[in-house]
DOPA-812303 format. One line per 8 residues: number of its first residue (from 1); their letters; for each residue x negated, y negated, z negated of N, C-alpha, C, CB. Coordinates in pm, whole numbers, plus 50000, padded with zeros to 5 digits. Glycine has a CB too. Example, Ala and Ser with C-alpha at 12.3 -4.5 7.8 and 13.67 -1.06 7.14 Angstrom:
2
1) AS) 48681:50569:49220:48770:50450:49220:48680:50330:49220:48869:50447:49095 | 48715:50225:49292:48633:50106:49286:48710:49997:49213:48592:50060:49428 .
! end
This chain:
196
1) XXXXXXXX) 30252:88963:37525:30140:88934:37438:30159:88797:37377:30008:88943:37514 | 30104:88825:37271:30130:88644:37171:30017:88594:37203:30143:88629:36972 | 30027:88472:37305:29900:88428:37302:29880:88314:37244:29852:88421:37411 | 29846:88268:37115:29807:88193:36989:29691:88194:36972:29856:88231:36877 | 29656:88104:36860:29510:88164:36770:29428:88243:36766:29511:88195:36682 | 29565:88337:36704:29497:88488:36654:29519:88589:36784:29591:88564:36496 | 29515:88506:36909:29450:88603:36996:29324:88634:37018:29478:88586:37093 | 29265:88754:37025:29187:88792:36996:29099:88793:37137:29222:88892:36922 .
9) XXXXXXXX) 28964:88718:37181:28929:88630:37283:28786:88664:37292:28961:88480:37257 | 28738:88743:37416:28607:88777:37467:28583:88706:37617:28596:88942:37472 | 28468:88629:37616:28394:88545:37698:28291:88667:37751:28323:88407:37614 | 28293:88655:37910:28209:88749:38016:28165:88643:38072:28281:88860:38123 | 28026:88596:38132:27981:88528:38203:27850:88580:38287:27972:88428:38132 | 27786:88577:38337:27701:88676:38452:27638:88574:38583:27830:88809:38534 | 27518:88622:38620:27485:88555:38697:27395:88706:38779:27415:88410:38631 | 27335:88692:38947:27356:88832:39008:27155:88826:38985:27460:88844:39219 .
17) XXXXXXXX) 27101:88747:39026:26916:88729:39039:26836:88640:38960:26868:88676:39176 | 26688:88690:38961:26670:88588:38861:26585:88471:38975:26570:88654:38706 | 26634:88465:39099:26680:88324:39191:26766:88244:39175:26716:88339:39303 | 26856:88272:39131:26925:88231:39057:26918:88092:38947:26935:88331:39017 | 26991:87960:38908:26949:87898:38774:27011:87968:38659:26987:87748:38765 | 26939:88036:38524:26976:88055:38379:27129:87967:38335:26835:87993:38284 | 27111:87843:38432:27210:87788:38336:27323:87800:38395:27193:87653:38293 | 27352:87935:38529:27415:87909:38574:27582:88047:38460:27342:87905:38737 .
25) XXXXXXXX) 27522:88077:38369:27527:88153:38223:27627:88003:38158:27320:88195:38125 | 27546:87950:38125:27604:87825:38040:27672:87751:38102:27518:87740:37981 | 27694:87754:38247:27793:87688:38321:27935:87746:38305:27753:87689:38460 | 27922:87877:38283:28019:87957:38319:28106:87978:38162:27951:88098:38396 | 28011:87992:38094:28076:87950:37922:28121:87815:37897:27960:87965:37799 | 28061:87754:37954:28128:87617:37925:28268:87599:37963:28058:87510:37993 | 28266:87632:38139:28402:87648:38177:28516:87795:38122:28381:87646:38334 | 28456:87879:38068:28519:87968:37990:28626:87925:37839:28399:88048:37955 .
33) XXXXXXXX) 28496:87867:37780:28554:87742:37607:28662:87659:37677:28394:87583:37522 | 28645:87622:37779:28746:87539:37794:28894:87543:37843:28699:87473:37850 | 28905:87640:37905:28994:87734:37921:29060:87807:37780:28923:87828:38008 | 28966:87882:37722:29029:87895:37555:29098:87783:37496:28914:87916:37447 | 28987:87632:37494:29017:87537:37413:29237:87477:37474:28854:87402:37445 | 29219:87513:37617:29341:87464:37653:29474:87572:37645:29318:87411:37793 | 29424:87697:37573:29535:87762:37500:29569:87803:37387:29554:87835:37533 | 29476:87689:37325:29420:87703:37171:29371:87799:37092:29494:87677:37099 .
41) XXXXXXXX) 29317:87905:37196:29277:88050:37164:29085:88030:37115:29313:88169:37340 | 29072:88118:37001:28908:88103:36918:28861:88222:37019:28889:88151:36698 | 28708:88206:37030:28674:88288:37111:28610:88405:37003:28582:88220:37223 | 28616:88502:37007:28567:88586:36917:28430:88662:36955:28671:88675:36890 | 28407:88682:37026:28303:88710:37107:28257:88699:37252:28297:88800:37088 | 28131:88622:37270:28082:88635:37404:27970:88739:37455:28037:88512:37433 | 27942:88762:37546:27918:88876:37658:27843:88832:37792:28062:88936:37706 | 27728:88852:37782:27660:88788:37919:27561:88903:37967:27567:88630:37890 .
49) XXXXXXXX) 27558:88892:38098:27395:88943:38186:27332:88874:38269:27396:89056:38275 | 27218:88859:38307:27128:88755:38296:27104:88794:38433:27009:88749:38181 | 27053:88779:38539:26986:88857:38632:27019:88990:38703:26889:88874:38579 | 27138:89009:38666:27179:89184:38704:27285:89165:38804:27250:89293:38560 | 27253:89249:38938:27410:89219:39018:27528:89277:38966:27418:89274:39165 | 27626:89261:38977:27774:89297:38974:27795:89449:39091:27874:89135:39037 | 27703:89498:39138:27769:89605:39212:27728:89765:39106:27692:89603:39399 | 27637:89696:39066:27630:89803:38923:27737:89833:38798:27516:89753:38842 .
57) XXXXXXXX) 27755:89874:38717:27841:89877:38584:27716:89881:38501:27959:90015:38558 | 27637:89924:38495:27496:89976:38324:27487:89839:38347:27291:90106:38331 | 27545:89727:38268:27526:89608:38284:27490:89634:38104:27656:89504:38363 | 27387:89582:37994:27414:89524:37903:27537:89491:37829:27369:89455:37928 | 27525:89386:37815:27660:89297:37816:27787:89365:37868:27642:89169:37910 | 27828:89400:37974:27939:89467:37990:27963:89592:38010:27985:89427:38062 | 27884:89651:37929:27925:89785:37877:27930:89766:37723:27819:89908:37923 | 27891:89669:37650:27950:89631:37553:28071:89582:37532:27895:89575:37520 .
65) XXXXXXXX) 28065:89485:37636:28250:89429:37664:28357:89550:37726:28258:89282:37814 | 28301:89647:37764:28420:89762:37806:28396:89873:37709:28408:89829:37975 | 28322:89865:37605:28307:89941:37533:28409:89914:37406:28176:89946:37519 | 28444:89783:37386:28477:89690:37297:28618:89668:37322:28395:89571:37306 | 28650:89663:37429:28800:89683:37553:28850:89842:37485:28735:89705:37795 | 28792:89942:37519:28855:90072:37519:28879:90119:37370:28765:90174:37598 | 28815:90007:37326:28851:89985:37124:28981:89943:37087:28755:89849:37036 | 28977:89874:37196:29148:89758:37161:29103:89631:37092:29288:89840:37021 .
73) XXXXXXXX) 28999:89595:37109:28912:89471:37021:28964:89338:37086:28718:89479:37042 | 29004:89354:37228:29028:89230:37278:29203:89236:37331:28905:89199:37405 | 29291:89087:37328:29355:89067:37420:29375:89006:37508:29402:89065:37404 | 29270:88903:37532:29199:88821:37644:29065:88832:37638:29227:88680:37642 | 29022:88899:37785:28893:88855:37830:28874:88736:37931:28835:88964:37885 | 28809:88647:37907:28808:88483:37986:28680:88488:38090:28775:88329:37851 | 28683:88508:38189:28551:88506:38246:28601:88432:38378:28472:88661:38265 | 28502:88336:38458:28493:88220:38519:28551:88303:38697:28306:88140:38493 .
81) XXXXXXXX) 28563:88380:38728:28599:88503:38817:28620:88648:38822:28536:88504:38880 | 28694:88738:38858:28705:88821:38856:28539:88932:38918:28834:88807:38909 | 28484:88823:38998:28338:88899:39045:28235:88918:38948:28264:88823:39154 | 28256:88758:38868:28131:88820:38749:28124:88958:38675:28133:88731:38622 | 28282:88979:38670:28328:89135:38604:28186:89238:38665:28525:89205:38689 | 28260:89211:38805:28190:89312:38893:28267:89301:39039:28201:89474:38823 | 28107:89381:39123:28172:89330:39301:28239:89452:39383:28022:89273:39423 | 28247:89580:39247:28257:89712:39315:28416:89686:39250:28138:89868:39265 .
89) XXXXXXXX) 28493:89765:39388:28655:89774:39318:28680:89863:39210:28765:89823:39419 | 28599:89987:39256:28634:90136:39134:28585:90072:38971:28494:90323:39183 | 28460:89980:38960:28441:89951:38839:28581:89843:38781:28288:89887:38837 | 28606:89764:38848:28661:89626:38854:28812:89661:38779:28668:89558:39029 | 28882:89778:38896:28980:89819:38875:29014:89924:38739:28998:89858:38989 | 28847:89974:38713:28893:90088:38564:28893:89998:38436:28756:90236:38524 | 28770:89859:38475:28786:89785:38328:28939:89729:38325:28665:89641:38308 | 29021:89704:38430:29097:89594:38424:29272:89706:38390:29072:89480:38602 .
97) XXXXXXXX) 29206:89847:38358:29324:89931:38369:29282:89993:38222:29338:90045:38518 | 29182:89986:38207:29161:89989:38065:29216:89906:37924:29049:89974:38069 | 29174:89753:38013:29216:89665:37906:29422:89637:37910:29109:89501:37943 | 29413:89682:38051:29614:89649:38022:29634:89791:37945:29756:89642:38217 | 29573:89874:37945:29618:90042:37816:29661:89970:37704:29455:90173:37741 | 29552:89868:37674:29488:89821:37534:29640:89665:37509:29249:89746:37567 | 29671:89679:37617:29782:89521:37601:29700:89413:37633:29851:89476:37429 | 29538:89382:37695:29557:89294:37702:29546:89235:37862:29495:89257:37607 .
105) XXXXXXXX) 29481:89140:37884:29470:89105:38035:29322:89004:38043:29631:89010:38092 | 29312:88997:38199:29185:88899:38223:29252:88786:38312:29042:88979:38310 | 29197:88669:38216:29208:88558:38238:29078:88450:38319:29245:88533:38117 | 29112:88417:38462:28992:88339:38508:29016:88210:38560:28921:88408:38608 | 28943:88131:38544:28976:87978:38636:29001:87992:38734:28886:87880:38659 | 29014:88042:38835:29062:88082:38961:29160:88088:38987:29039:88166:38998 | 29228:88216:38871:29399:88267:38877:29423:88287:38769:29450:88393:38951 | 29521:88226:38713:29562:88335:38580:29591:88446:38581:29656:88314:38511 .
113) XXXXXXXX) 29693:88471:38692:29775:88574:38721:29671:88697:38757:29879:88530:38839 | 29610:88784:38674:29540:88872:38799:29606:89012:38701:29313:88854:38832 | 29682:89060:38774:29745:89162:38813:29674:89277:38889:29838:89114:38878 | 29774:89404:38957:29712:89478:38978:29692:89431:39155:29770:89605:38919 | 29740:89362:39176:29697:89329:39323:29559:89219:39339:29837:89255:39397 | 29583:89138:39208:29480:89039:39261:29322:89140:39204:29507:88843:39171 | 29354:89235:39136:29216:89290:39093:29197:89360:39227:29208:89395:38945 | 29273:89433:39314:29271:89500:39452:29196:89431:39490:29380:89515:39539 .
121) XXXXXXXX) 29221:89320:39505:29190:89261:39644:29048:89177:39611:29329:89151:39707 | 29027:89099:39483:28897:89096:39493:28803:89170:39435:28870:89004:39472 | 28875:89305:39383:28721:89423:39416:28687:89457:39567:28749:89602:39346 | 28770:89449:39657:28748:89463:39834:28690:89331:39881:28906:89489:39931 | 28709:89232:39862:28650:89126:39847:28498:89134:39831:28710:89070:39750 | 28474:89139:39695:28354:89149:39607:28303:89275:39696:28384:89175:39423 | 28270:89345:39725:28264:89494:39821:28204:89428:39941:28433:89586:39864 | 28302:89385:39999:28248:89312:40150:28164:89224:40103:28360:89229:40251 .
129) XXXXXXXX) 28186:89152:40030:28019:89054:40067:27949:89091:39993:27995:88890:40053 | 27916:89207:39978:27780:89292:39896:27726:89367:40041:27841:89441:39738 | 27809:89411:40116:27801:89487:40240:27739:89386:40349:27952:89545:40284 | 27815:89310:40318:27751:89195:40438:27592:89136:40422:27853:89045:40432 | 27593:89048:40281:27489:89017:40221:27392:89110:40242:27512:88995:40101 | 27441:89214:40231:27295:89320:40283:27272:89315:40405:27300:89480:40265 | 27351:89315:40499:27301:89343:40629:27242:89205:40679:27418:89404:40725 | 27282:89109:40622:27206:88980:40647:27060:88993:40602:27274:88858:40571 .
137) XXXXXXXX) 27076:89035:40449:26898:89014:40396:26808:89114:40479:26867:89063:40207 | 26875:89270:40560:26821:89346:40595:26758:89287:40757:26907:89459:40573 | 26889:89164:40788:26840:89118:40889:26739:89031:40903:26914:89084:40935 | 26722:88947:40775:26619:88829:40753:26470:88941:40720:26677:88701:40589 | 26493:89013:40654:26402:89076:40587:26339:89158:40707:26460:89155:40465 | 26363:89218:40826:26370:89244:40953:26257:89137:41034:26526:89230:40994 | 26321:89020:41035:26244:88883:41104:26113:88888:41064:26302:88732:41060 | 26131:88871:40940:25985:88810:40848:25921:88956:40874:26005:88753:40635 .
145) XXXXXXXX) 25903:89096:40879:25832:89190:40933:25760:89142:41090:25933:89311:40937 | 25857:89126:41202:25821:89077:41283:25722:88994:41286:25893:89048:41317 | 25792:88885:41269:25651:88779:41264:25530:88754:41142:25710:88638:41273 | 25530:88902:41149:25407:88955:41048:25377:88913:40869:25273:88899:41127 | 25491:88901:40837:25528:88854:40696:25565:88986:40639:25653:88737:40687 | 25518:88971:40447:25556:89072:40442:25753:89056:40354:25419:89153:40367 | 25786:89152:40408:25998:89136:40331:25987:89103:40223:26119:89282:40305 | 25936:89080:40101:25933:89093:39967:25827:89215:39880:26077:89117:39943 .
153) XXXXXXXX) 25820:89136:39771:25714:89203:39679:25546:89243:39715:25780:89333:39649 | 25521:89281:39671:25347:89268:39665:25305:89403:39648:25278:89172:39530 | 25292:89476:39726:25246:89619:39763:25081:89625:39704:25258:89645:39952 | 25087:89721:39637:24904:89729:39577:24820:89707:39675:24843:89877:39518 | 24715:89665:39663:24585:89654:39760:24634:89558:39818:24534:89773:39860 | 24768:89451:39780:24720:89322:39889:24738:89189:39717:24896:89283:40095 | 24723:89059:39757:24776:88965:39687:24859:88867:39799:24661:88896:39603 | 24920:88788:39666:24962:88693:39802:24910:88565:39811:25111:88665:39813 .
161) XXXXXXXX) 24911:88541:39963:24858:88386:39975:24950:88291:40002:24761:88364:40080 | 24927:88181:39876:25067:88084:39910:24951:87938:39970:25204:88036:39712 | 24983:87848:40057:24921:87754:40112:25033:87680:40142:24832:87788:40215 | 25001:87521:40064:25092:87394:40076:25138:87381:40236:25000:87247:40024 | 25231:87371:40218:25228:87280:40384:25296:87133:40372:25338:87373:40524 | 25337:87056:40487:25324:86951:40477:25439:86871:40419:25286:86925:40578 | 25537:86945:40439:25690:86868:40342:25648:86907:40201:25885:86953:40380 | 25548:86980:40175:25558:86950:39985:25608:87122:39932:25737:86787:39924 .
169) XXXXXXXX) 25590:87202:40087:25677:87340:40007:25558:87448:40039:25867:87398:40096 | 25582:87520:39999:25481:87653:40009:25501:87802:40127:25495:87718:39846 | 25395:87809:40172:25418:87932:40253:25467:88043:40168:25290:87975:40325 | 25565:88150:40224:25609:88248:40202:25546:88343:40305:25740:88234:40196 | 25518:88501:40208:25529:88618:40321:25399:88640:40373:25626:88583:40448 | 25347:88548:40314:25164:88603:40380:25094:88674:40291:25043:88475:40412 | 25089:88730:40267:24993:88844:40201:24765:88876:40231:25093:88994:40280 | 24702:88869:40121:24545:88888:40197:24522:89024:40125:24400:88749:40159 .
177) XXXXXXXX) 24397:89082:40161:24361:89229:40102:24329:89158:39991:24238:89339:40172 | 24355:89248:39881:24336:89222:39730:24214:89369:39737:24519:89235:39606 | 24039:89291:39717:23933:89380:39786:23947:89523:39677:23751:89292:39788 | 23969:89464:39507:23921:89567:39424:24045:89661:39444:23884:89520:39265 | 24162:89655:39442:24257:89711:39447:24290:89822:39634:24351:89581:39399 | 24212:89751:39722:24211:89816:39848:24069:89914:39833:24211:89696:39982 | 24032:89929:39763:23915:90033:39764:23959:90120:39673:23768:89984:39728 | 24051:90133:39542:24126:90281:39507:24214:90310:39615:24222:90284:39366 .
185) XXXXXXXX) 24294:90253:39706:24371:90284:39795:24299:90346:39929:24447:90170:39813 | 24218:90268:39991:24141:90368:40056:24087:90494:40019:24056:90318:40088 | 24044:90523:39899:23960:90662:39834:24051:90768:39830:23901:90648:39675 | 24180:90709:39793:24321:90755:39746:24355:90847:39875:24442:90616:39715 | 24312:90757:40007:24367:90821:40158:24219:90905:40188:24416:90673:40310 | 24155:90854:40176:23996:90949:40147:24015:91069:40135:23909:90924:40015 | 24063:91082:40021:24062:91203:39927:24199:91283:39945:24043:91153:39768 | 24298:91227:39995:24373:91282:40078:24379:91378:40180:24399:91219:40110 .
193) XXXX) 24288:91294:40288:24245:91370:40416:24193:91510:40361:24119:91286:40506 | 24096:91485:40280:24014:91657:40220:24074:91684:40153:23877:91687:40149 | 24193:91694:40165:24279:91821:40073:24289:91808:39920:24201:91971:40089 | 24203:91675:39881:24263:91665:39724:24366:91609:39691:24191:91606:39638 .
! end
């Protein structure tokens, strides 16, 4: 591949929650441009998702960028890791077998070199700590049940109660009856019981 100018240059950048910082998008383009800027390659188009994990593919953004790939539109895609791609191997490995059809390759600050082994190994990579990460949150998320918290989100018929505490941070996980909203829910089980 001629890699010049007129190589033809798509920017992927991605971030997994919206816990996450926004700018962590513009971090990743920044270090993307610069990487272009040091092979004197124009970027022709960039490609982002905001909040979406990597173990999915219906990403926005990169189903435009693999849509755009299976065109032959690109011969470098520049993205800051091979995970932002994605954390599943089967996705990881079809974009990255798609774009060598097409002649071109993915280029990351990490490695240049990513071949068909280095895409192996961190789609198994990316895999395991999606696997793990779960069994951790399933384990935290576990605790906070216990000690009578609720795991996340706000189930109808309650609100949540946040109360300062003393370092300056806020309670998590306490939940009170939300009254107007627990009286369709009771009627709901009401009307249940008798067969409606």
């Amino acid at each position: 591949m001629n890699q010049n100018a007129a190589t033809r240059v798509a920017i992927y950048a991605r971030y997994s929650t919206d816990m996450q910082s926004p700018m962590s998008v513009q971090d990743q383009l920044r270090l993307c441009r610069k990487i272009c800027d040091t092979n004197g390659w124009t970027v022709a188009e960039v490609f982002t998702d905001k909040a979406i994990t990597g173990k999915i593919d219906q990403r926005p953004g990169f189903e435009t960028l693999r849509n755009k790939v299976m065109a032959g539109a690109f011969d470098v895609v520049v993205t800051e890791s091979l995970d932002r791609l994605s954390r599943d191997p089967e996705h990881l490995n079809g974009f990255h077998k798609r774009l060598t059809f097409q002649g071109g390759k993915v280029i990351t600050a990490d490695n240049i070199n990513n071949d068909e082994t280095q895409i192996a190994l961190r789609g198994i990579i990316g895999s395991m700590f999606l696997k793990d990460l779960g069994a951790k949150s399933h384990r935290g998320q576990e605790g906070r049940v216990l000690n009578g918290k609720s795991a996340g989100g706000r189930s109808y018929g309650f609100r949540v109660d946040r109360q300062p505490l003393p370092d300056g941070t806020w309670t998590k996980g306490d939940l009170l009856i939300n009254d107007a909203e627990a009286c369709v829910v009771r009627r709901s089980f009401t009307d249940y019981s008798t067969g409606l």
